[in-house]
LUMNURO-922796 format. One record per residue (C-alpha): x, y, z; residue number from 1; residue in one letter. Coordinates in Angstrom, 3 decimals, always signed. Layout:
<rs>
+----------+----------+----------+-----+----+
!        u !        v !        w !   i ! aa !
+----------+----------+----------+-----+----+
!        X !        Y !        Z ! NUM !  A !
...
+----------+----------+----------+-----+----+
</rs>
This chain:
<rs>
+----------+----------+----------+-----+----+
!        u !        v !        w !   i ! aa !
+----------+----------+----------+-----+----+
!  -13.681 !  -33.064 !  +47.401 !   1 !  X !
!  -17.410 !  -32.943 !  +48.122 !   2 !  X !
!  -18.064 !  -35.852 !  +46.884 !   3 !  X !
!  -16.461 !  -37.218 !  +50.477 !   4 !  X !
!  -17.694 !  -34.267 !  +52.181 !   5 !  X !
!  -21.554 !  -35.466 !  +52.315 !   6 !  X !
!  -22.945 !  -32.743 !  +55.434 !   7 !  X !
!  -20.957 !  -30.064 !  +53.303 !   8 !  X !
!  -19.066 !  -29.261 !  +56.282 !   9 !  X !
!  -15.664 !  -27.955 !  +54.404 !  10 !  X !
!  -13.741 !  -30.846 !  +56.576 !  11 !  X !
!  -12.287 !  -34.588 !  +55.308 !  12 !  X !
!  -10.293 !  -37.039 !  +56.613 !  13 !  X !
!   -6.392 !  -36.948 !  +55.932 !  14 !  X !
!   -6.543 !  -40.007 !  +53.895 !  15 !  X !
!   -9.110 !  -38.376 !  +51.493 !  16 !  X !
!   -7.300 !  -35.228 !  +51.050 !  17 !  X !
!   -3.843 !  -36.731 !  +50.543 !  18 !  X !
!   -6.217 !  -39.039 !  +47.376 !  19 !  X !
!   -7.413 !  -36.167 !  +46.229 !  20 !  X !
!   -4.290 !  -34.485 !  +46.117 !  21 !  X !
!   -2.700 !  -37.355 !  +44.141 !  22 !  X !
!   -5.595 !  -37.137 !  +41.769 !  23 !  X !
!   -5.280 !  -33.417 !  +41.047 !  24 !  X !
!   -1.578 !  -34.400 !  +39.557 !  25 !  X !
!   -0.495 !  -32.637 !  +42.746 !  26 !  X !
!   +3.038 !  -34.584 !  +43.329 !  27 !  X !
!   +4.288 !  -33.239 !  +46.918 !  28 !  X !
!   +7.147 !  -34.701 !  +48.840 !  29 !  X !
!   +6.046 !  -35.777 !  +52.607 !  30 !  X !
!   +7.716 !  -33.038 !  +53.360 !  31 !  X !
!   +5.303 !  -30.461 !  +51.903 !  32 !  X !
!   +2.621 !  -32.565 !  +53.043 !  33 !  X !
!   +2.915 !  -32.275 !  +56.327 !  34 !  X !
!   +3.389 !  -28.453 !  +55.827 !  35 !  X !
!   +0.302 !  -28.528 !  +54.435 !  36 !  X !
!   -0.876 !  -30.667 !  +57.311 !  37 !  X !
!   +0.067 !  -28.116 !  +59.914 !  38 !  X !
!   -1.879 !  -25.490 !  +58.242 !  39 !  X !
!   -5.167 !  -26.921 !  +57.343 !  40 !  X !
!   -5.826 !  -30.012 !  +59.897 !  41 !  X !
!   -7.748 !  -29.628 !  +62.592 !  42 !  X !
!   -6.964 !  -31.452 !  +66.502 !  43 !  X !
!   -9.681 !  -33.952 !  +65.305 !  44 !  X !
!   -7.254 !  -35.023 !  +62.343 !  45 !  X !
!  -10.189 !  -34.093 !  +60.064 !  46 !  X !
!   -8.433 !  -31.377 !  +57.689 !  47 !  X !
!  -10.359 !  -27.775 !  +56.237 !  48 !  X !
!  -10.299 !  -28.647 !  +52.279 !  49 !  X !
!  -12.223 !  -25.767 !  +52.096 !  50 !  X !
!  -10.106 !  -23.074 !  +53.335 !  51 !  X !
!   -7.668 !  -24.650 !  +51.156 !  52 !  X !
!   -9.910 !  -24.371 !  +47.856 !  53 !  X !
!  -10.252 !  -20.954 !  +48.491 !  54 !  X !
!   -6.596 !  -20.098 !  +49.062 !  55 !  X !
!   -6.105 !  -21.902 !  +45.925 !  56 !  X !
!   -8.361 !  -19.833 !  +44.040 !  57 !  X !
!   -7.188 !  -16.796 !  +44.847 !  58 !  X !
!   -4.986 !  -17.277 !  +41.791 !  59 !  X !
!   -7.745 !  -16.442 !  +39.556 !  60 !  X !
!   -9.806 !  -13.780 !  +42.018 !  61 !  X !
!  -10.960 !  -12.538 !  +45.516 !  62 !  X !
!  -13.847 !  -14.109 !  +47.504 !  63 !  X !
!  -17.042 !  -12.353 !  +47.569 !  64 !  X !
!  -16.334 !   -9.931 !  +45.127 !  65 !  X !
!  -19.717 !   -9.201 !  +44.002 !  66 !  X !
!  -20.261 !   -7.346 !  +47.777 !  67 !  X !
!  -18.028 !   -5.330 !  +46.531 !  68 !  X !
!  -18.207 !   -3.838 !  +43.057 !  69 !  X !
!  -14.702 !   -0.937 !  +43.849 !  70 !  X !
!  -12.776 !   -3.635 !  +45.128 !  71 !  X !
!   -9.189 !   -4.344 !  +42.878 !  72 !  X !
!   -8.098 !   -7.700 !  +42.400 !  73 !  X !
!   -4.202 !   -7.903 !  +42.223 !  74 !  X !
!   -2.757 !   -9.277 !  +39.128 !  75 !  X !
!   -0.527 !  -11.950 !  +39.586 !  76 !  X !
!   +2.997 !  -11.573 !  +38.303 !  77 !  X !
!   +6.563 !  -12.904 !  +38.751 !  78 !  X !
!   +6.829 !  -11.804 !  +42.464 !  79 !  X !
!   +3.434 !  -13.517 !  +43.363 !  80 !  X !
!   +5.187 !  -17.179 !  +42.196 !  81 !  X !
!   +8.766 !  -16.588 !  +43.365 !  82 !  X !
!   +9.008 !  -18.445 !  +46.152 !  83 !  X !
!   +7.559 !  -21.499 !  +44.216 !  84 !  X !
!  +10.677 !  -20.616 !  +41.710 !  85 !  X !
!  +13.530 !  -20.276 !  +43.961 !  86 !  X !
!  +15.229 !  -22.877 !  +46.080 !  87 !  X !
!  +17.229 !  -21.123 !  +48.856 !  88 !  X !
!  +20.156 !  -22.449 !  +50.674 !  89 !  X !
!  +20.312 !  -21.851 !  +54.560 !  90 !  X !
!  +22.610 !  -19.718 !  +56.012 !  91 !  X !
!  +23.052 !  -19.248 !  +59.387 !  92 !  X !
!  +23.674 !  -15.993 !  +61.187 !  93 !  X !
!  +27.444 !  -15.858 !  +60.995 !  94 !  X !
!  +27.550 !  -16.474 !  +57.528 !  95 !  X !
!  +24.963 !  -13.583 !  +56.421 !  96 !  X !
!  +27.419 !  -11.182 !  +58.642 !  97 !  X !
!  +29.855 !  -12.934 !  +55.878 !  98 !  X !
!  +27.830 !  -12.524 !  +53.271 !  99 !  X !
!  +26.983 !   -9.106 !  +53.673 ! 100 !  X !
!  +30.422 !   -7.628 !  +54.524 ! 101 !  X !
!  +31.615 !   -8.947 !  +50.665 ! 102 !  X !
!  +28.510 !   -7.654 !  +48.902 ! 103 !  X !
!  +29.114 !   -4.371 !  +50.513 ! 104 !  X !
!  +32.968 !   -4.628 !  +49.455 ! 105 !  X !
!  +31.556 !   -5.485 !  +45.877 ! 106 !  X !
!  +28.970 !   -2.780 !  +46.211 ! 107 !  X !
!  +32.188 !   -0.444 !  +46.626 ! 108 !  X !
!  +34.347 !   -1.679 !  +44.014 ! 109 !  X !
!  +31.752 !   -1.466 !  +41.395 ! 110 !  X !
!  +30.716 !   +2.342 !  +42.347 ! 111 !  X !
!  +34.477 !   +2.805 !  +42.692 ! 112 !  X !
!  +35.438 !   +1.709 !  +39.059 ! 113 !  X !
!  +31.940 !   +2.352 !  +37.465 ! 114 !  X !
!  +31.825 !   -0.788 !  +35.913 ! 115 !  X !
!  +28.332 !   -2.333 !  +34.715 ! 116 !  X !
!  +28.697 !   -5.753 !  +34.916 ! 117 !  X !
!  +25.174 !   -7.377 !  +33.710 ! 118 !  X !
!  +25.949 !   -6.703 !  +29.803 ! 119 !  X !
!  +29.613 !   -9.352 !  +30.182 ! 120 !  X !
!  +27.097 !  -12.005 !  +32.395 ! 121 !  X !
!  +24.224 !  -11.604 !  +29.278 ! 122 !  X !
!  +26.937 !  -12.666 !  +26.909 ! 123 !  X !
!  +26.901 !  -16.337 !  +29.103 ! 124 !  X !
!  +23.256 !  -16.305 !  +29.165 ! 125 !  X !
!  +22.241 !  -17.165 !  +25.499 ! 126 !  X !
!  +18.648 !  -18.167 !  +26.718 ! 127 !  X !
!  +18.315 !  -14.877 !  +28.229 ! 128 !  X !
!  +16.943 !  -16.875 !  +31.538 ! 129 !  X !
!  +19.250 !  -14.668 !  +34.254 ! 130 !  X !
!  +21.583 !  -17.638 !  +34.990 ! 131 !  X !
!  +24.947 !  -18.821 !  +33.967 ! 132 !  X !
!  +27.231 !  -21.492 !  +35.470 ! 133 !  X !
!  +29.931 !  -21.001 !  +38.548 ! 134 !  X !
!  +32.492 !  -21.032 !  +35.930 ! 135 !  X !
!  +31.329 !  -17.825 !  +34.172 ! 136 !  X !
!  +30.592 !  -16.408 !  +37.042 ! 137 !  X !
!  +33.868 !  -16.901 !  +38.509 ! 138 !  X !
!  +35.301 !  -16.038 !  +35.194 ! 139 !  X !
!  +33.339 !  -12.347 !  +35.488 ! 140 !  X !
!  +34.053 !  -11.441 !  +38.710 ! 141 !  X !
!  +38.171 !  -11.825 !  +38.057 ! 142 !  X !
!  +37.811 !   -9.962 !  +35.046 ! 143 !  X !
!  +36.639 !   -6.743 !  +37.022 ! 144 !  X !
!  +39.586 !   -7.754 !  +40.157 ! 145 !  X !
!  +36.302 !   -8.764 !  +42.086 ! 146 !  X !
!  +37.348 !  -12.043 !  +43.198 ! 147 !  X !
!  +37.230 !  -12.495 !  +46.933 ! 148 !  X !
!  +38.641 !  -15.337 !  +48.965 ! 149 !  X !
!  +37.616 !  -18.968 !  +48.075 ! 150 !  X !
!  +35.188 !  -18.888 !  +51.438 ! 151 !  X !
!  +33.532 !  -15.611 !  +50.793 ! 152 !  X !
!  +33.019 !  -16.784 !  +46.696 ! 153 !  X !
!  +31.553 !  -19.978 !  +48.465 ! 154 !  X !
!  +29.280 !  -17.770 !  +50.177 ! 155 !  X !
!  +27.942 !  -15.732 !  +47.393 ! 156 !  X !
!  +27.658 !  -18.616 !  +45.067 ! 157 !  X !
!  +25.544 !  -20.229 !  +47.746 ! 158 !  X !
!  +23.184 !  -17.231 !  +48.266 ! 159 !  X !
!  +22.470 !  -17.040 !  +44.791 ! 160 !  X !
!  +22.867 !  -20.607 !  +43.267 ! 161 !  X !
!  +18.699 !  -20.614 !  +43.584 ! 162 !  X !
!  +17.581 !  -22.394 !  +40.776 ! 163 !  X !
!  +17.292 !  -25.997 !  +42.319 ! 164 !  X !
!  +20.626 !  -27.373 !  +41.520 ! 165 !  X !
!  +23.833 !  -26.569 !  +42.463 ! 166 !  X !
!  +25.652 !  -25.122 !  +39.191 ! 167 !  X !
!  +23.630 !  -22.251 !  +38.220 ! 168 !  X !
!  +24.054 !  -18.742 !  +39.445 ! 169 !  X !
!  +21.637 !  -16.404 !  +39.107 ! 170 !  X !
!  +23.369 !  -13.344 !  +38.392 ! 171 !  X !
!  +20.479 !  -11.192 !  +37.599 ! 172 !  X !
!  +19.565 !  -10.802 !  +41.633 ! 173 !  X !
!  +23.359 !  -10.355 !  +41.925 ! 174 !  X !
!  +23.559 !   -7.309 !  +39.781 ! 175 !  X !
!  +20.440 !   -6.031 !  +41.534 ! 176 !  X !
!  +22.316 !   -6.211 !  +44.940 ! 177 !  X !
!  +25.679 !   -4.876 !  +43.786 ! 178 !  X !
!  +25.046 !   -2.518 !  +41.658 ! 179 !  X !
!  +22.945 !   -0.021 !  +43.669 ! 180 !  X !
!  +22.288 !   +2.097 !  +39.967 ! 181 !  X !
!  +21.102 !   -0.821 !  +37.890 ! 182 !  X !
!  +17.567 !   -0.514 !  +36.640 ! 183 !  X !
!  +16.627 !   +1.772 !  +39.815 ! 184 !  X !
!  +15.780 !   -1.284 !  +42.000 ! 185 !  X !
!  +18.289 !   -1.107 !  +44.385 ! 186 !  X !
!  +17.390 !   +1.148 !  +47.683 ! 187 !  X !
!  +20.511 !   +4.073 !  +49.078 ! 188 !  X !
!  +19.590 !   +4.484 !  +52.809 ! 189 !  X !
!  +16.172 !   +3.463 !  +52.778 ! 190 !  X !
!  +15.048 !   +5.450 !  +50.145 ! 191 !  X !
!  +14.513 !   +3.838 !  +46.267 ! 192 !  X !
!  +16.207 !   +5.520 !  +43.690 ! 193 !  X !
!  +13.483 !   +5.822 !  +40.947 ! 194 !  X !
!  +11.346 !   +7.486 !  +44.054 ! 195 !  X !
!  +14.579 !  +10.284 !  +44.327 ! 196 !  X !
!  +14.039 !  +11.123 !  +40.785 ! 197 !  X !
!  +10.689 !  +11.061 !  +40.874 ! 198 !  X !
!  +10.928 !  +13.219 !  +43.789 ! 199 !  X !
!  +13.156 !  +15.481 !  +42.332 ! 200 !  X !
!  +10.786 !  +16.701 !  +39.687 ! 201 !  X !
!   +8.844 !  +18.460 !  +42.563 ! 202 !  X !
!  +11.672 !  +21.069 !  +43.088 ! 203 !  X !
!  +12.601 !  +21.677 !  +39.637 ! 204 !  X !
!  +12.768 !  +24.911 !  +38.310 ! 205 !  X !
!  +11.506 !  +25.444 !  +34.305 ! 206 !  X !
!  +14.088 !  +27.745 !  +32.988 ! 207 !  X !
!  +12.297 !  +30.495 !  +30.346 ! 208 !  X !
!  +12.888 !  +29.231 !  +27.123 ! 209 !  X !
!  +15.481 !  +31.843 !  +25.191 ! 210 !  X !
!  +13.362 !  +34.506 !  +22.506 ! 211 !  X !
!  +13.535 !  +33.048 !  +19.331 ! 212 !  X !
!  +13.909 !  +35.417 !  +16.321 ! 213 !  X !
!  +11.101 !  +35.026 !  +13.680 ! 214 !  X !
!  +12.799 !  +33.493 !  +10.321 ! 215 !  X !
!  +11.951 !  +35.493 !   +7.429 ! 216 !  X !
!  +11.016 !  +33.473 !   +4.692 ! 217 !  X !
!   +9.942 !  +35.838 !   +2.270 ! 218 !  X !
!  +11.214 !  +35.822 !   -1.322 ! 219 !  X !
!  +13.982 !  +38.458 !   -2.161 ! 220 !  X !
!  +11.701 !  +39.465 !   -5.385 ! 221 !  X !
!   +9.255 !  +38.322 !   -8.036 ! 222 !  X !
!  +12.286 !  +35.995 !   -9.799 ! 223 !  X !
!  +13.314 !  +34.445 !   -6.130 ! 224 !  X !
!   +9.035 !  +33.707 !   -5.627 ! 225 !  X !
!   +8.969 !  +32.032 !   -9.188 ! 226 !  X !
!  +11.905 !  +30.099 !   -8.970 ! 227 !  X !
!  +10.440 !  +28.578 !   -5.655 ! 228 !  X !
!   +7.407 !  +27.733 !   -8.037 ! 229 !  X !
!   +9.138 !  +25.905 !  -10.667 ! 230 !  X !
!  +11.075 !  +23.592 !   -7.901 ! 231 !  X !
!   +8.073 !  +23.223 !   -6.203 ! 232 !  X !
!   +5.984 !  +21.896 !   -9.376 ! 233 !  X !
!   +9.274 !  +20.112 !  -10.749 ! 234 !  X !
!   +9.225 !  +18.231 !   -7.533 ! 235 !  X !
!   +5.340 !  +17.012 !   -7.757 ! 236 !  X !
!   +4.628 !  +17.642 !  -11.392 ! 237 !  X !
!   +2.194 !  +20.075 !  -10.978 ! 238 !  X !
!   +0.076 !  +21.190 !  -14.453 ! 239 !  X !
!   -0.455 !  +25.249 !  -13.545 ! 240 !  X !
!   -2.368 !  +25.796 !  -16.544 ! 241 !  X !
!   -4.784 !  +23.207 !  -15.815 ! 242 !  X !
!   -5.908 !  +24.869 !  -12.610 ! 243 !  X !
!   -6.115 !  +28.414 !  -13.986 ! 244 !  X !
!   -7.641 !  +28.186 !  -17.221 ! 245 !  X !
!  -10.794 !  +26.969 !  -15.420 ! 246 !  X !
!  -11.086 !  +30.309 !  -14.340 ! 247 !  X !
!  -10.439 !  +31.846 !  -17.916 ! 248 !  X !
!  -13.635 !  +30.589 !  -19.958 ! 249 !  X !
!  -12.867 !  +33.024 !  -23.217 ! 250 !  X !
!   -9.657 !  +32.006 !  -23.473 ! 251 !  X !
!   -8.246 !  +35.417 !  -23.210 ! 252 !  X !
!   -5.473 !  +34.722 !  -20.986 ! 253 !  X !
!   -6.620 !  +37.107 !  -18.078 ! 254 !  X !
!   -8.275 !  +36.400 !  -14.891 ! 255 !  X !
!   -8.935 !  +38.014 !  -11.756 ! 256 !  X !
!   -6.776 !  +38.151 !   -8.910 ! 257 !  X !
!   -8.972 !  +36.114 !   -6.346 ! 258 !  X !
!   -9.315 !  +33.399 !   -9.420 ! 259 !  X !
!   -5.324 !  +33.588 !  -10.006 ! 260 !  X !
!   -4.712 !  +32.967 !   -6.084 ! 261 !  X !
!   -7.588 !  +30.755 !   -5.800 ! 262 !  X !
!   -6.045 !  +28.521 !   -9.032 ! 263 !  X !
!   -2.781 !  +28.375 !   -7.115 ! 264 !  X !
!   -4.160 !  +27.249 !   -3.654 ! 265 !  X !
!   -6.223 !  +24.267 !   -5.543 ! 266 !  X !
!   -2.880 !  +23.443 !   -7.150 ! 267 !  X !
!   -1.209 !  +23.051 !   -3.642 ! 268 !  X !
!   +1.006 !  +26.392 !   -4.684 ! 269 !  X !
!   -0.542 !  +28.880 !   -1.563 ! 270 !  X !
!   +0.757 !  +32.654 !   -1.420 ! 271 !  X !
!   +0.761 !  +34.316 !   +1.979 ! 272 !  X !
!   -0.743 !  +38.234 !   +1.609 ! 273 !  X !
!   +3.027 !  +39.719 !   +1.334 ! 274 !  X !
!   +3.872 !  +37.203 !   -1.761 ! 275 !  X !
!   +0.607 !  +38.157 !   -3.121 ! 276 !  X !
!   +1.799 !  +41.693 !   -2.935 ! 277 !  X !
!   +4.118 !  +41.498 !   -5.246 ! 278 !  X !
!   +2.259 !  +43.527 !   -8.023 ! 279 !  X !
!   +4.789 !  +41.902 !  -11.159 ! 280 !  X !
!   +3.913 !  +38.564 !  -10.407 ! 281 !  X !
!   +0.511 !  +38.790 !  -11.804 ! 282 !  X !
!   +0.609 !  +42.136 !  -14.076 ! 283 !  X !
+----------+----------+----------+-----+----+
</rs>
């Protein structure tokens, strides 16, 4: 756009932004034009590119940053592009009195019969993309007795058919506003579940954990000590005689006790001070 902005003003004509628009690959309706129109032209028809610019790129980060080296820079995530993603039907006043009278009644049936219903709608939803047709839906809700009157079903298909066309249902928000427990998303009176539980944490009282009794794993005797041993080296086919006659240079067959417990602890056999104790095992 500077190229037909020449005294760098931030300002071009409405012909020259709806070009440039059209060369970006920007495809608006008139419609959204002239919503952008009413935000960024000026009474001297000459329109703030820009502002716009820098709205734009707040996508990718905030504006003079570098005065600022503290300053956090939201991520963008699915809430930041919803309203680009969802296509809302109007409703006027009488029908969200309507609306919300039957997803109150719902509300109470499903904390009535503690039914969760999102698993049965995810067995529609083989793309895993939160919506299924008005047929499934339909289907769901008289499975669980939900089904209200044709005009109130109207209603609710309408509030949540928001996917630009007319046959999907996106039952994912609907779950979210029935079921008050699912995920912890919904709010009871104001106050947001997950923040109750976190909040509940603050008055909790550690109970003293019960004395445990010491095991006593000591062997019975010399035999119950050896035949602990023999598993043991069974198990990972330890060669005794290889670590102890290290110690033994004449070949006599004796060594000390420090050697004899040292042998065992390089051959991954340790004995605590009590099993050493046991005078036989060595003599």
């Amino acid at each position: 756009m500077l190229d037909f902005d020449n005294l760098r003003k931030g300002t071009v004509s409405e012909a020259q932004f709806r070009r440039l628009l059209e060369m970006g690959t920007l495809e608006l309706t008139p419609a959204e034009y002239r919503c952008l129109l009413s935000k960024y032209q000026l009474e001297s028809s000459l329109v703030q590119y820009k502002q716009f610019i820098d709205n734009m790129d707040l996508v990718f980060t905030e504006k003079a940053i570098d005065k600022d080296p503290l300053f956090h820079v939201k991520q963008i995530d699915r809430e930041t592009t919803l309203p680009a993603r969802r296509v809302y039907q109007a409703l006027d006043p009488k029908e969200e009195q309507q609306l919300a009278a039957v997803i109150r009644s719902f509300r109470r049936e499903i904390q009535n019969k503690r039914v969760l219903m999102k698993p049965h709608f995810q067995d529609f939803d083989r793309t895993k993309n939160g919506y299924i047709s008005k047929n499934q839906f339909s289907r769901i809700l008289h499975q669980f007795n939900l089904f209200p009157e044709r005009s109130a079903l109207d209603l609710v298909i309408r509030k949540y058919v928001d996917n630009g066309n007319e046959n999907e249902v996106n039952y994912y928000q609907f779950c979210r506003d029935v079921d008050i427990f699912d995920e912890g998303t919904a709010e009871i009176s104001g106050v947001d579940i997950v923040k109750q539980h976190i909040d509940s944490f603050k008055t909790f009282q550690k109970q003293p954990k019960p004395t445990s009794f010491i095991i006593n794993d000591m062997p019975d005797s010399v035999q119950d000590l050896l035949a602990r041993f023999q598993l043991k080296i069974k198990e990972f086919r330890i060669r005794v005689r290889e670590f102890l006659r290290d110690f033994d240079l004449l070949r006599l067959g004796k060594i000390t006790q420090a050697q004899f417990r040292s042998g065992l602890s390089i051959a991954k056999l340790p004995l605590s001070d009590t099993e050493f104790r046991l005078r036989p095992l060595y003599h």
